[in-house]
C-alpha positions in Angstrom: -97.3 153.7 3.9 -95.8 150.3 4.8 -99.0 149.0 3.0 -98.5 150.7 -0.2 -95.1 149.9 -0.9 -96.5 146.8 -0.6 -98.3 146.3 -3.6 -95.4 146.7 -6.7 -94.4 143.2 -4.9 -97.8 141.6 -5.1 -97.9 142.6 -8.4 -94.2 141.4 -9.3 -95.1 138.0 -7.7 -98.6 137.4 -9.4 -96.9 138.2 -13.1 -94.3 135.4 -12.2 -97.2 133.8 -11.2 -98.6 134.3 -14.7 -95.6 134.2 -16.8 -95.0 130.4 -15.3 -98.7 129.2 -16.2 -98.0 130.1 -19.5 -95.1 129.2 -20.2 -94.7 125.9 -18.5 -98.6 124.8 -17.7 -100.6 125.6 -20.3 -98.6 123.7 -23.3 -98.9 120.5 -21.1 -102.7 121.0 -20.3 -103.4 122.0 -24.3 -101.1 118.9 -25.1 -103.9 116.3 -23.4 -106.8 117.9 -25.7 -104.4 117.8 -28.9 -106.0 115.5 -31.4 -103.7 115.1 -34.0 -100.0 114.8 -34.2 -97.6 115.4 -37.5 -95.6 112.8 -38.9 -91.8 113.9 -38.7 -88.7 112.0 -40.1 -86.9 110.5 -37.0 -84.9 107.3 -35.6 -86.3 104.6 -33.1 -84.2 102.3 -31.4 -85.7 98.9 -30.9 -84.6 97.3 -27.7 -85.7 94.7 -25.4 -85.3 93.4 -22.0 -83.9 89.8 -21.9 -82.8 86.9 -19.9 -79.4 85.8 -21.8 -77.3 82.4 -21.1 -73.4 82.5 -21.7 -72.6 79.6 -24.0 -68.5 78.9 -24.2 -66.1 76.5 -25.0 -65.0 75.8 -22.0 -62.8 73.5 -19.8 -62.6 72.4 -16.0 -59.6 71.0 -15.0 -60.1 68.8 -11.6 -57.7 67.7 -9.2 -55.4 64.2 -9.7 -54.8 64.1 -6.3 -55.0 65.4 -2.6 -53.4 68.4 -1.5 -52.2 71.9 -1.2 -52.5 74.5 -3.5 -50.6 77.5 -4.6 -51.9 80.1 -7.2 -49.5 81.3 -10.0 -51.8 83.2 -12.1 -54.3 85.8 -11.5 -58.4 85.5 -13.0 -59.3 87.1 -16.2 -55.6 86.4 -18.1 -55.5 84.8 -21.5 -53.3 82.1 -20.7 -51.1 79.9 -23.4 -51.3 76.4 -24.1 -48.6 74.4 -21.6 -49.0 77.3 -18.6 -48.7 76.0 -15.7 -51.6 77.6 -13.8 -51.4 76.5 -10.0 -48.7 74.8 -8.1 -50.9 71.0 -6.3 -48.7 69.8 -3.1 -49.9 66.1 -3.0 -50.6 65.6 0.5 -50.4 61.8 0.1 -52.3 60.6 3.9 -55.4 62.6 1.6 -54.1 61.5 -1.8 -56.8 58.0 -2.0 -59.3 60.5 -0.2 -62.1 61.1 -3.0 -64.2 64.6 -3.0 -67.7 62.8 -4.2 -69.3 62.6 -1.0 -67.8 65.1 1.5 -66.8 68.3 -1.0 -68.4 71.5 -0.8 -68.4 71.0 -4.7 -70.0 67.8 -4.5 -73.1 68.8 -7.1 -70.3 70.4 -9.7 -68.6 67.5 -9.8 -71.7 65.6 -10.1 -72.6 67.6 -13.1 -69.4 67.8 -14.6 -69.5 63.9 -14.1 -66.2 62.8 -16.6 -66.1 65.9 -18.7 -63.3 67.3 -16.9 -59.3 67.3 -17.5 -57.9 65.5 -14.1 -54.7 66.9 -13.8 -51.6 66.6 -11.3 -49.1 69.0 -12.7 -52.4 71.9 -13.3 -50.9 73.0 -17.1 -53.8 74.0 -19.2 -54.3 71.8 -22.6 -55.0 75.0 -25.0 -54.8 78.7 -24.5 -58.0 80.7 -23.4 -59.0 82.8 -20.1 -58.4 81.5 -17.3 -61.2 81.6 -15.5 -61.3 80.3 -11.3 -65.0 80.1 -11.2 -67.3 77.2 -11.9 -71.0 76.0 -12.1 -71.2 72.3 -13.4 -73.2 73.2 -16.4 -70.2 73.9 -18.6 -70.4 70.7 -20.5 -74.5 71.7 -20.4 -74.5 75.2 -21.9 -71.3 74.5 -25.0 -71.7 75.0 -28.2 -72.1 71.4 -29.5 -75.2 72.0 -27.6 -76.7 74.8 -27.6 -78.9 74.7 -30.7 -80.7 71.5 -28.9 -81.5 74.1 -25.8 -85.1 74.4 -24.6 -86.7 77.0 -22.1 -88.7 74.7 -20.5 -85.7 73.1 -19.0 -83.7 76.1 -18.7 -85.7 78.3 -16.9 -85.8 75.8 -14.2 -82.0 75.2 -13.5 -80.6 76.5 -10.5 -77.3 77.7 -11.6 -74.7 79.9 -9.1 -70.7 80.3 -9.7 -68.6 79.0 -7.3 -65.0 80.5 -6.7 -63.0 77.3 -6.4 -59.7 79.3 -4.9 -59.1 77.7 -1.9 -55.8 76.8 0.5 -56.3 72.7 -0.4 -57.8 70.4 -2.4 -59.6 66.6 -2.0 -58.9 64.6 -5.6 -61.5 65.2 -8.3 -62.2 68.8 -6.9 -62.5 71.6 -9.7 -59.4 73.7 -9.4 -59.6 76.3 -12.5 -61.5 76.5 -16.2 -60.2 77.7 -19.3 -62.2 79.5 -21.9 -62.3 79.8 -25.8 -62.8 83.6 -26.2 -62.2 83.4 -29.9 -65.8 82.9 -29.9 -68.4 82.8 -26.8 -72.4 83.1 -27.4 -75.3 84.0 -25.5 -78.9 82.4 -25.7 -81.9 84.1 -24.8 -86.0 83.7 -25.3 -88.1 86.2 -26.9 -92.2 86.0 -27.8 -93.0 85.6 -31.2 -94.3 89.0 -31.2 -90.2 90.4 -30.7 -88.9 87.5 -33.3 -89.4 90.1 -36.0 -86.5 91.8 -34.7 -83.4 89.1 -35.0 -82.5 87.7 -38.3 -79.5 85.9 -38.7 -76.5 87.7 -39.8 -78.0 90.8 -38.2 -75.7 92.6 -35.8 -76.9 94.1 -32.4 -75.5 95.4 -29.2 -76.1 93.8 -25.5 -76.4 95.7 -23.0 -74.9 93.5 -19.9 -74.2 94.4 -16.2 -70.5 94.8 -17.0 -70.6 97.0 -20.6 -71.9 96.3 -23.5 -70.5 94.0 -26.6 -71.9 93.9 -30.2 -72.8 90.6 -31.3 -74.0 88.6 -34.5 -77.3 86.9 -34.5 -76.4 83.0 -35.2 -80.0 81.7 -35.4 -83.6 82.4 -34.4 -85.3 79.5 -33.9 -89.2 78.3 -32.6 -89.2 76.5 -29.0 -92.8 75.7 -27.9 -94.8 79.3 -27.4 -91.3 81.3 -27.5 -88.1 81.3 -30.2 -84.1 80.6 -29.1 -82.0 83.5 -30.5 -78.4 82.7 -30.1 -75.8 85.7 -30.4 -72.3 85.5 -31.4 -69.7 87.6 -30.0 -66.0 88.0 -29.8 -65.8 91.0 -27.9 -64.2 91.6 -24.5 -66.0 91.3 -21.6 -64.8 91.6 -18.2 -67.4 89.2 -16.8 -67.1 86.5 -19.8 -65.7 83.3 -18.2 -67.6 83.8 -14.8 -71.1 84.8 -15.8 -73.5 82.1 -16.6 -76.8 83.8 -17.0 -77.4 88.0 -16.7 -80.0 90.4 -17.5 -79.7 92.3 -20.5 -81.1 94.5 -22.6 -80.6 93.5 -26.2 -80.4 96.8 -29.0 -81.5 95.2 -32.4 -81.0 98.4 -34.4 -81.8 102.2 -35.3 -85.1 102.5 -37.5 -85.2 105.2 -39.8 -88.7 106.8 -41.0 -91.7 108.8 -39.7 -92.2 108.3 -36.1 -95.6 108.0 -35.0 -97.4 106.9 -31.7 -98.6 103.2 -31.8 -101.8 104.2 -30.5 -102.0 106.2 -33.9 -102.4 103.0 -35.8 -105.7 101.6 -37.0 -107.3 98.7 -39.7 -109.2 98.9 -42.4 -110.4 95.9 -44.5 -107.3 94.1 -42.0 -104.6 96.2 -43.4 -102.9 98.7 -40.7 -103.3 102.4 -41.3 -103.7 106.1 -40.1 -106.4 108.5 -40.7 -104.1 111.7 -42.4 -106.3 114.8 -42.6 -107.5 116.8 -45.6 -107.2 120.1 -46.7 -111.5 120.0 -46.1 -110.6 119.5 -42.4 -111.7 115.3 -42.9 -109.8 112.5 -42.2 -108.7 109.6 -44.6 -107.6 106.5 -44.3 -104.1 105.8 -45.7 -102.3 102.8 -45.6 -99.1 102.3 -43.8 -96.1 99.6 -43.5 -94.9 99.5 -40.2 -91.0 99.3 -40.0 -90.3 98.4 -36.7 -92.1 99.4 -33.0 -91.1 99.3 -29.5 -94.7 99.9 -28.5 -94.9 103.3 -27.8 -93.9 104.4 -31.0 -93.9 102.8 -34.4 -91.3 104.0 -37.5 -93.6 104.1 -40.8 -92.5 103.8 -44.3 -93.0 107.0 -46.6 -94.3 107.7 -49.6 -94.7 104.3 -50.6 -94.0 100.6 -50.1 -94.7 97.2 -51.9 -97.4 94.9 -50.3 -97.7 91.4 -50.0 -98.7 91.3 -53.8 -96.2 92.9 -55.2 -98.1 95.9 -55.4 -96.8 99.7 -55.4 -98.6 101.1 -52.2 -99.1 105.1 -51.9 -98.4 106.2 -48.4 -98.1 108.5 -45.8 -95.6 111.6 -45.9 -93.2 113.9 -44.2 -95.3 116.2 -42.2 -98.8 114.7 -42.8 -101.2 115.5 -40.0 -103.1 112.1 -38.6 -105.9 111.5 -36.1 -104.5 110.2 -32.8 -106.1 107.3 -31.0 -108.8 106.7 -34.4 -109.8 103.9 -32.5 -110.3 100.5 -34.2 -111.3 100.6 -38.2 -113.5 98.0 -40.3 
């Protein structure tokens, strides 16, 4: 009896059993042998993955002399022109003691070589963020010189932040920076195949470790194999005066169109297209103008598009129905 009462369960299990293969494994599995997909209106965003350079205008102030130090002002505030920033006790048995050969910022100062402010009463020059941190390459990375920037120099510096907060000081030691935040920029490389992307005037949003900031494309410009695009930004961010160099991920813009896979796209006669299908069940070739594309997915233009000659160009349309993966065309 124990047996038969059995069975309703069995049964009750083996239609979940059922009711899951159809509704959840059997879309996917028909999905793989789908050979066509329909164009639909939609929105791509573009982005990228970046290596981006802070670029400031930007002022170390060193040490006049020898001695202790007392902070008056915390990291991160926008300071005023005149503030007195930390309070230098001259120690004067150190005060003819020089930092260039036995300072733990010995290759900062070597960098920075006279493009410092030596100061003995430590009152900043101009207003800016105060920043405690410093790298030696702040005369290196400015924007008098940015545009003159190439990768293959770059990519080899060895560049880390030091704090420079400390109980005492040797003369010609880095004590604090002020930055120009009215305007700060960020330089990054991208392959030719991405400079499509950037025009200048164009505005995009970074992605950086700290929050993002929208920024103004300043110029795009060739550099060997790869192009400098240089970003312009006023925004806040927390990390500005410290960072020198983050990964980012850089948002270009929303594309509007038809969204279709990449792997959609063919040639014919050299001009990109897709294969749309006919009410006789054949396919067609139709040429396309690709918008934008993050790889994956490509935005196409509809119903119709100038070419290179000048040339009204009939294309695809909302809901058209092409051949996926037509392999390549003649």
């Amino acid at each position: 009896m124990a047996k038969k009462n059995r069975k309703p369960i069995y049964i009750f299990v083996l239609a979940l059993i059922i009711l899951y293969v159809v509704i959840y494994i059997i879309p996917k599995v028909t999905g793989i042998f789908e050979t066509t997909e329909v164009l639909k209106a939609g929105t791509l965003q573009v982005t990228e993955e970046a290596t981006c350079y802070f670029v400031r205008g930007e002022t170390v102030y060193e040490a006049g002399s020898a001695g202790s130090l007392d902070y008056l002002i915390d990291e991160g505030i926008h300071i005023r022109k005149g503030t007195k920033v930390v309070k230098l006790t001259e120690d004067k048995e150190k005060s003819d003691k020089s930092a260039e050969d036995k300072s733990d910022y010995k290759d900062i100062i070597t960098r920075l070589s006279d493009n410092v402010v030596r100061t003995a009463d430590c009152k900043a020059q101009s207003s800016g963020i105060l920043s405690y941190y410093a790298d030696g390459y702040e005369n290196y990375f400015s924007p008098a010189t940015m545009d003159e920037l190439k990768y293959e120099k770059v990519q080899d510096l060895k560049i880390e932040a030091e704090d420079t907060k400390r109980k005492s000081t040797l003369k010609r030691e880095p004590l604090f920076k002020i930055c120009d935040n009215d305007n700060w920029y960020l330089v990054c490389w991208v392959e030719a195949a991405s400079v499509a992307k950037y025009e200048a005037g164009n505005t995009v949003t970074i992605q950086l470790p700290e929050g993002d900031v929208e920024a103004t494309v300043k110029s795009v410009a060739e550099d060997g194999e790869l192009w400098r695009v240089i970003f312009r930004s006023n925004r806040y961010y927390k990390a500005f005066a410290k960072s020198r160099i983050e990964e980012a991920t850089i948002v270009s813009r929303d594309y509007s169109g038809l969204i279709a896979k990449s792997s959609s796209i063919t040639t014919k006669g050299g001009k990109p297209g897709v294969r749309v299908r006919q009410t006789s069940g054949e396919y067609t070739f139709v040429p396309i103008k690709v918008i934008a594309s993050d790889g994956e997915y490509s935005v196409l233009q509809d119903v119709s598009f100038i070419d290179e000659n000048g040339d009204s160009v009939n294309t695809v349309n909302v809901y058209d129905e092409i051949l996926k993966n037509p392999g390549k065309g003649t």
